[in-house]
N, C-alpha and C positions, 0 to 999 in steps of 0.2 A: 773249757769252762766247766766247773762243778755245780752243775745245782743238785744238792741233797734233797733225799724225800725228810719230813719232817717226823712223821709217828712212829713209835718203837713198836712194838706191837710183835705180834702174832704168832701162834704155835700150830700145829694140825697141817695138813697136807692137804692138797685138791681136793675137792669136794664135790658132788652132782648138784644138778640143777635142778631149782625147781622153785616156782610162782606164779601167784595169782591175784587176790582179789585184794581190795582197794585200801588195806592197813595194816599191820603187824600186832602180831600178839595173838593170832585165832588159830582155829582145828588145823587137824593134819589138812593138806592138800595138794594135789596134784597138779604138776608142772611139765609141760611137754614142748620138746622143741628138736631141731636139726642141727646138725652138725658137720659143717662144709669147708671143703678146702680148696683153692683153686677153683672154686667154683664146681666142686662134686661135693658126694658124701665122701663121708670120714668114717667110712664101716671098722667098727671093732673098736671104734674111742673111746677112752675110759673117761665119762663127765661125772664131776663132784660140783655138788651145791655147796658152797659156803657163806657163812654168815661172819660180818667183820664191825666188831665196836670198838666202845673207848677199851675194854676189856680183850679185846684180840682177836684171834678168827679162828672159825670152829667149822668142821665139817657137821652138815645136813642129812645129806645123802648122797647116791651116787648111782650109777647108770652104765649099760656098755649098751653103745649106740649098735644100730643094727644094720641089716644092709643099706637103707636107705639113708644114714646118719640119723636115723630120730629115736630118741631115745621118751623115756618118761620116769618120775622120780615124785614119790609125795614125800612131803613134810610137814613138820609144824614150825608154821613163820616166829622169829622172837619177838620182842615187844619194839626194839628198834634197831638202831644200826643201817647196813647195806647186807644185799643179798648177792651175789654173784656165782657165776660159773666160771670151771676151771675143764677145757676140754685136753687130753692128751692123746697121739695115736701111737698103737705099737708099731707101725710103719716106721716113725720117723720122730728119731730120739729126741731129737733140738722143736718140735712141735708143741707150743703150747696156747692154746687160745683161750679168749678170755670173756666173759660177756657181762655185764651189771644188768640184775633183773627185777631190783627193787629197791626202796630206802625207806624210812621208817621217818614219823612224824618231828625228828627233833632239830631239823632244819626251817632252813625257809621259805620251804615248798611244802605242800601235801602231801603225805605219804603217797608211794604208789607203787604196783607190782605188778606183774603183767604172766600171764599164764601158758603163754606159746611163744619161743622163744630160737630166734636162731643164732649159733655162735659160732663166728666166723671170723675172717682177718679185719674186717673193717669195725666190728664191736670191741674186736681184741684193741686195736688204737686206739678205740675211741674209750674204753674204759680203763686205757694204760695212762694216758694224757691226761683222763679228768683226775680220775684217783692217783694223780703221779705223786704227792706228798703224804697221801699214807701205805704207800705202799713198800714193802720190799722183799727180801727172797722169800719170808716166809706167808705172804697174804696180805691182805688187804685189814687195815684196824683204826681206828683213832677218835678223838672226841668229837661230839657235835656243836656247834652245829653244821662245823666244816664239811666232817666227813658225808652226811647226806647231800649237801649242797654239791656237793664233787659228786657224789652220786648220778645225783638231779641231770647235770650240766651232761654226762658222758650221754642221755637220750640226745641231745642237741646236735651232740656228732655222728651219733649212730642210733639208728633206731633197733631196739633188739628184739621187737618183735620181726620186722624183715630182712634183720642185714644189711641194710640199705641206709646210706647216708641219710642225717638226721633234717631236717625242713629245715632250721636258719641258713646249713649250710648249702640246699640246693633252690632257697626260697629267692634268696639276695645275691646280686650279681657280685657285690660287696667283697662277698665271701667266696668267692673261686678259687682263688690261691689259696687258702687253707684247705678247700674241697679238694684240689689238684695233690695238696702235701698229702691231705689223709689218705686219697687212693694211693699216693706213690709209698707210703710207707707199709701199707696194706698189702700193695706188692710184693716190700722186702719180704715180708712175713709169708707170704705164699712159697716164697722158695725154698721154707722148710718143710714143706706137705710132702717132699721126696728129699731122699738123701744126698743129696749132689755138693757139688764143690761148691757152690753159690751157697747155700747155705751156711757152709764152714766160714765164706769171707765174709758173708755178712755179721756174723759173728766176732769176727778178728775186726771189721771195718768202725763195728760199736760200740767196739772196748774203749773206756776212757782213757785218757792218758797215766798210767800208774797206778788204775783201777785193774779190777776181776775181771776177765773176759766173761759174756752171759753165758749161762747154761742153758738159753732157751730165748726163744722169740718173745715171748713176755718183758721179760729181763734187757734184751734188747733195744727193744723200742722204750722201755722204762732208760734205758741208759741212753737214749737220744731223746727222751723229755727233759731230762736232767741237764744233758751236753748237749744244747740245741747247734752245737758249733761245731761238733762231731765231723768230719769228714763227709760235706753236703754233696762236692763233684764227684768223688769215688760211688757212695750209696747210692747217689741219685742212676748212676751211670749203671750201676748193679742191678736199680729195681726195672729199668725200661727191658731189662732181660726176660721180664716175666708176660709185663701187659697181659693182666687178669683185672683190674679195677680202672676205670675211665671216668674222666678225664684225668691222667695224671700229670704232671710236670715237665714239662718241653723241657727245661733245661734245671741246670744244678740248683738249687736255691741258698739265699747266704746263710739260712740256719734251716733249721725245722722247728721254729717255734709256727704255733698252728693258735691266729687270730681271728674272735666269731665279733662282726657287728649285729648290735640288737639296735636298730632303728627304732622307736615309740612314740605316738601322740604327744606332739609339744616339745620332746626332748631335740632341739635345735640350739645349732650354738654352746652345747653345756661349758662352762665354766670350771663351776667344784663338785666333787662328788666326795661322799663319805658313807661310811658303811654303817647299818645298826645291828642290833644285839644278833640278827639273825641272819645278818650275812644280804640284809637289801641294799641298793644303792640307790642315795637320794643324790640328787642331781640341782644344781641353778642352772638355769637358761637365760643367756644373753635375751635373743629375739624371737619372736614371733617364726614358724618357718614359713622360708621363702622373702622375706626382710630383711631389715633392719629396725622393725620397729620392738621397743622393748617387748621381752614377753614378763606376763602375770601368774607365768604356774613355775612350780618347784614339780619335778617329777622322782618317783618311784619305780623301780624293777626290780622286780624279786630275783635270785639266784641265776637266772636260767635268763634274766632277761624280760621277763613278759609285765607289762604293769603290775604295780597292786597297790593298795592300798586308796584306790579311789583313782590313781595318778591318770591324767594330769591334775594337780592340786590348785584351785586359784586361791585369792584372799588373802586375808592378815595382812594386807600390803605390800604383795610382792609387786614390782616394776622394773624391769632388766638385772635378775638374779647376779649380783658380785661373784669375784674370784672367793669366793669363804664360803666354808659351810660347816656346823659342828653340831654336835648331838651330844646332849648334857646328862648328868646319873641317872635322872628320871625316865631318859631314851627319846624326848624332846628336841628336837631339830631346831638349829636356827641361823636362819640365812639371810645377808644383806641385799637389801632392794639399793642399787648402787642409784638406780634412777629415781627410787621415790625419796633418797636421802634418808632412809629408814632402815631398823630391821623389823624380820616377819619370825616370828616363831611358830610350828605346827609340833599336834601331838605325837605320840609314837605311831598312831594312829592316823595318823595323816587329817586329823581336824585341825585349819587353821586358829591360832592363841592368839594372834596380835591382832589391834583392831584393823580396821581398813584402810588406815594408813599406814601401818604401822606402826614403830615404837619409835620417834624422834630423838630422845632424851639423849643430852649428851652433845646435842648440836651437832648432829651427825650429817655429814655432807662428802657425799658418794664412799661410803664405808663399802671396805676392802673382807681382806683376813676376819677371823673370828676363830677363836679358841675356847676352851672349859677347862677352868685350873680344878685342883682336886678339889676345893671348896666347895665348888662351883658358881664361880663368878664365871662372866661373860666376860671377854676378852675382844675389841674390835679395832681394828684398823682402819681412822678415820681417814681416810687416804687427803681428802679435802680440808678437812676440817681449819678452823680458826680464820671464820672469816674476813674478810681483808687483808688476810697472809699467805696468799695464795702459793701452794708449794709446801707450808711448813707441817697442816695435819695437826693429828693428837690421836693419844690410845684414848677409847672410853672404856669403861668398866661396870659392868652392872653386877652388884653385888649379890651375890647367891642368885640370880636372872633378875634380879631387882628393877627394871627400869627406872623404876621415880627416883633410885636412890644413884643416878649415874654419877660418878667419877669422870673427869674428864682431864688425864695427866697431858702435859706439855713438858717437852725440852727440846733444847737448842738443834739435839741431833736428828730433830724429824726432818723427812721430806720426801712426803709423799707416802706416809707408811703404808707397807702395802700387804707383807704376810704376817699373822703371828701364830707362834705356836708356845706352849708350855712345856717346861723341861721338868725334871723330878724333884725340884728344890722347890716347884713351885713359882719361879719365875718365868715372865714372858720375855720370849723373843721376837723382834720384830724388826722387819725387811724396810728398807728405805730406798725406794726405786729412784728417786729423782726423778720421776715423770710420772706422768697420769696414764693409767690403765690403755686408755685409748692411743694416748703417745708413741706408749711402748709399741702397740699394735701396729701403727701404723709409720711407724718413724722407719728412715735410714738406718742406717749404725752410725750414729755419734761417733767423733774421733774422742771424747772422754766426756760420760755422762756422770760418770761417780755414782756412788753409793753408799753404803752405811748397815749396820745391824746395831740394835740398841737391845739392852739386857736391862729388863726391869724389874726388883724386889719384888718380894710379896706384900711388903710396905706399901707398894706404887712409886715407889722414887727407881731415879735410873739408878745399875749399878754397871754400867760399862758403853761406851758407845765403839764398836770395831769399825774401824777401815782398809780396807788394802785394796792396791791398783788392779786387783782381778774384781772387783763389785764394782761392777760399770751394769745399772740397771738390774740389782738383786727384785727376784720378784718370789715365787715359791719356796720354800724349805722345806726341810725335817731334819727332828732331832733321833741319834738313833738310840740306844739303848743304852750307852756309856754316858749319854747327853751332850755328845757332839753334834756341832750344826753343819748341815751338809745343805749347803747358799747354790741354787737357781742364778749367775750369772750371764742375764740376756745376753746382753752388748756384746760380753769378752767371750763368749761360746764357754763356759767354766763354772764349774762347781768346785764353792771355796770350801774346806774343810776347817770346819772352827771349834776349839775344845771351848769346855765347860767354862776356862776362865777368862774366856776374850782372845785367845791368843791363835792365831793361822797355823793350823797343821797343816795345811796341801793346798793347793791350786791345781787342779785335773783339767787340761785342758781338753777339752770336745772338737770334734771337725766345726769347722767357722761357721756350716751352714745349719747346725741344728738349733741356737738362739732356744736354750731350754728355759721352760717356762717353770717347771713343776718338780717336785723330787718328792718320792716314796722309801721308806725302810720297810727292809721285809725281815720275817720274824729270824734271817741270821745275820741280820744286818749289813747285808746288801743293800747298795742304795742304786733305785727305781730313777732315771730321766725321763721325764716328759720332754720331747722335741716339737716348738711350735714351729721351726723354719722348715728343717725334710721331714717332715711326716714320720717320726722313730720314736723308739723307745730305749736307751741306751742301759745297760747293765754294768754297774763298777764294783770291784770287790770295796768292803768296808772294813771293818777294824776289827772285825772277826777274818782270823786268815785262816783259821780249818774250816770254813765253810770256800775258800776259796782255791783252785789248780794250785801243785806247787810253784811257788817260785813268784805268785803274785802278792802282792801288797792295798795297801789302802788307795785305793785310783785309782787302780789295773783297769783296764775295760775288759771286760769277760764277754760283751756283744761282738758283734762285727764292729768293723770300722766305720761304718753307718749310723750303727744300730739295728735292732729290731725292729726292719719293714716290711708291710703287706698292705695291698691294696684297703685294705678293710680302714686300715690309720691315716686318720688328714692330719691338719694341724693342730696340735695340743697342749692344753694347758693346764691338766692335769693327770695323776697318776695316783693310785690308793694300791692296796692290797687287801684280798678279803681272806675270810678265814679258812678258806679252802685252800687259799696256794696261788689264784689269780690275781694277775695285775690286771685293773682296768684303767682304762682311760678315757679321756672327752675328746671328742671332735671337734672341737669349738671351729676354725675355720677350716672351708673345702676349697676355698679358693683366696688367695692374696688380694689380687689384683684381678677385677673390683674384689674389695671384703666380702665375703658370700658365709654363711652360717654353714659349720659341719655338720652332719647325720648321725646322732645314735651314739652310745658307750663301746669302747670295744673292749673285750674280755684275751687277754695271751693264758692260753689254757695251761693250768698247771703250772707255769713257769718260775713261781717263787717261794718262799717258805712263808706258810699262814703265819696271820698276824690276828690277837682278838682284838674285836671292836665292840662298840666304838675305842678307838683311840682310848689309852687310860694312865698319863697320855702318852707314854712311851712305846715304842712295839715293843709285844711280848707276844713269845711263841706261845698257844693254845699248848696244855697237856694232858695227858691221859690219867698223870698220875693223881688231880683231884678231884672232888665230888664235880664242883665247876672247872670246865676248859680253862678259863679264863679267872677264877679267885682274884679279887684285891686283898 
């Protein structure tokens, strides 16, 4: 399977190392750090500092490490970007290690740089994996506010002041199997520190199919962030030859995709998640943790994971946060309270907008989906709605977020609407599960629950209602960039493929037990499964086929036959992409049977092509080539 790095980027050659204090843009200064292989020094390593933006990557400075691997290197920091190191030895030609030693403020994290630095095989993974979409043969480059955010995230796996695996991954038990991958890839990489025959296969073992074999352990492990499906028993069986990094990997794994859970305050059960301008992820929460009783907060993680923005957020009337969540021009969040029969909207700022019950209007009764057309109207999936017709629903519409002035459209083809999203013409799409949220949860598999998708004008009148025997329980979608709809069928394990004019391009069928909840486009239009039934993340090629191996088509599955699992993934019900290149997703349940609320968002590092957010509302790839990553 191909996953392409996304940014074009970069001229200049390795560069030395070197950071320190707490911003970008100040005096020269001095940067000191080691330089180890196998667990020794790397006497006589050539280390260059480089600096990587929307504009490309530039060498700093540079250093030849001494007997003990430590070298030292001043500079003057730029004003943003990322900073890294590039270590090489004259030992050992295939040798290249890598280290991220700083990022610069235009992310959505705080700048930060760090002045003692060591670079080794475990920073080299860990800053191949975060930076895996903007990197390639020649450096590290691309817009913000991905690229710091991919910065940010490589501390988490690697610490590079010590070489030493980063706290989420040795904090949470969660996270062992990504802990056990990173060491065992860290391995592979040790066994170019000498010129031996293991080095050579691991290089043959990496090459993509019909791709460039690497010229370098960088390049390597960049080419198994890309091909998480690479040759898992062969590599895996290659690295236990080394046993330099522990705990590694008892046995082969079905890919190397490398998954970080960030557990936080409140965030139980989540629901929906979506991304803002700077790459945070705001979260609905089903329940209270350790319950089942509704919860009252919408949660916040920045980049990396850690709260912000006040989060947990209560008020504006949140009460058992819905499957919806969306963020309007202004950068205003807004999420349905499925329990208070409300929506709640907060600032960008995470100050609750709605009052304390929130916003009623529109006779809203247990509202689902929610959308932002380019207007910006509010778009909701009244999943309950019209009461005393229990089943049939209705979209409401608040005009430019108008509340007092709700719209409240009906037709025949509702029942139970559950997703909606907006396509490029400006009409809604929307999901007709034939059963209630809870239903679907908790239900058998129906021998035929049916389903439905209805396409509504910018008018508000319908312009198409779809049916086909693969929408047995549609619950999630997305549209992806041509404005094909790619249908979340629960019941039939399937995602239906729908073009712009109503009509069934594909039905992709899933293993029976993954019952997917959620679907993501990533910015080459790959479409993202969320699995609520086995705990996965499934990968299908899209309708772009040069982002796809040859010979595959639109519904290829590029994952395992699984999917992508790790202990870290429960059951899910949602999937986004942020503008770094990660897919996240929710845990909403840890256990079936009783219903138990999941732990935390998980982050698959690197593994897709950024997408800007929020949503606008098609994915689009971030580029370098304008003033903004992301221009409308």
């Amino acid at each position: 399977m191909a996953l392409r790095s996304t940014s074009a980027v970069v001229a200049a050659a390795c560069a030395a190392f070197a950071l320190p204090a707490p911003a970008f843009g100040a005096a020269s200064l001095p940067l000191q750090g080691t330089v180890t292989g196998a667990g020794k020094p790397l006497k006589g390593s050539q280390v260059t500092l480089m600096a990587g933006s929307r504009s490309g990557a530039r060498k700093l400075g540079q250093a030849t490490a001494d007997a003990h691997g430590s070298f030292r290197i001043t500079y003057t920091k730029p004003a943003d970007g990322v900073l890294y190191l590039e270590a090489t030895s004259p030992q050992a030609h295939r040798l290249r290690l890598r280290s991220v030693v700083g990022f610069g403020t235009g992310g959505g994290v705080p700048g930060r740089t760090v002045s003692k630095v060591t670079v080794n095989e475990l920073t080299t993974v860990a800053a191949t994996y975060a930076l895996a979409q903007f990197s390639d043969r020649q450096g590290i480059a691309g817009p913000a506010p991905g690229l710091e955010n991919a910065a940010a995230t490589s501390f988490n796996l690697a610490d590079p002041t010590t070489g030493k695996a980063g706290k989420p991954l040795t904090g949470d038990s969660a996270n062992s199997d990504t802990l056990a991958t990173q060491n065992t890839l860290a391995d592979l990489v040790s066994l170019c520190v000498t010129n031996d025959a293991r080095c050579d296969k691991l290089t043959r073992l990496a090459t993509p199919s019909g791709g460039t074999r690497p010229a370098d352990t960088v390049q390597a492990i960049l080419d198994l962030a890309h091909n998480p499906t690479q040759a898992p028993d062969r590599l895996a069986a290659l690295a236990r030859t080394a046993k330099v990094f522990t705990p590694a990997l008892g046995a082969a794994p079905e890919s190397w995709i490398m998954a970080v859970r960030y557990p936080a305050p409140q965030v139980y059960a989540p629901g929906r998640i979506a991304f803002d301008a700077k790459g945070n992820v705001w979260a609905t929460n089903n329940w209270k943790p350790g319950t089942r009783d509704p919860s009252s907060y919408v949660t916040v993680q920045d980049p990396t994971g850690r709260p912000v923005l006040g989060s947990p957020i209560s008020g504006g009337g949140m009460k058992a946060g819905a499957w919806g969540l969306a963020i309007d021009h202004n950068g205003s969040v807004w999420a349905p309270s499925y329990g208070g029969n409300a929506m709640s909207k907060y600032s960008a700022s995470g100050k609750p907008l709605s009052p304390s019950t929130g916003w009623k209007n529109g006779d809203l009764v247990k509202p689902q989906g929610v959308a932002v057309d380019q207007r910006g109207n509010i778009w909701i999936a009244n999943s309950h709605g019209l009461k005393g017709k229990p089943g049939a629903g209705s979209v409401v519409v608040y005009p430019h977020g108008d509340p007092s002035k709700a719209i409240s459209i009906t037709d025949k083809s509702f029942n139970h609407p559950f997703a909606v999203q907006i396509d490029g013409q400006g009409r809604a799409w929307v999901t007709n599960s034939h059963l209630s949220f809870d239903e679907i949860r908790q239900s058998g598999r129906p021998s035929n629950v049916g389903g439905s998708v209805t396409v509504i004008g910018r008018d508000f009148k319908t312009v198409t209602s779809v049916t086909d025997e693969s929408l047995q329980g549609p619950t999630g979608f997305a549209l992806d960039s041509k404005g094909n709809a790619w249908v979340a069928d629960f019941f039939s394990s399937a995602v239906t493929e729908i073009r712009p004019n109503g009509t069934v391009a594909g039905v992709h069928q899933l293993p029976k037990r993954v019952f997917p909840w959620s679907v993501a486009i990533d910015g080459q239009d790959r479409v993202w499964v969320a699995g609520f039934g086995n705990s996965s993340v499934t990968l299908l090629c899209g309708v772009n086929g040069a982002a796809c191996p040859s010979g595959a088509s639109a519904g290829t599955v590029l994952s395992p036959a699984q999917g992508f699992r790790n202990k870290a993934i429960q059951h899910l019900t949602a999937v986004q992409i942020d503008p770094s290149g990660n897919a996240w997703v929710a845990n909403n349940w840890s256990k079936i049977i009783p219903p138990t609320g999941g732990v935390g968002l998980v982050e698959l590092i690197g593994a897709a092509t950024p997408v800007c957010t929020p949503l606008t509302p098609l994915p689009t790839r971030p580029s370098s080539a304008t003033t903004s990553a992301c221009s409308k």
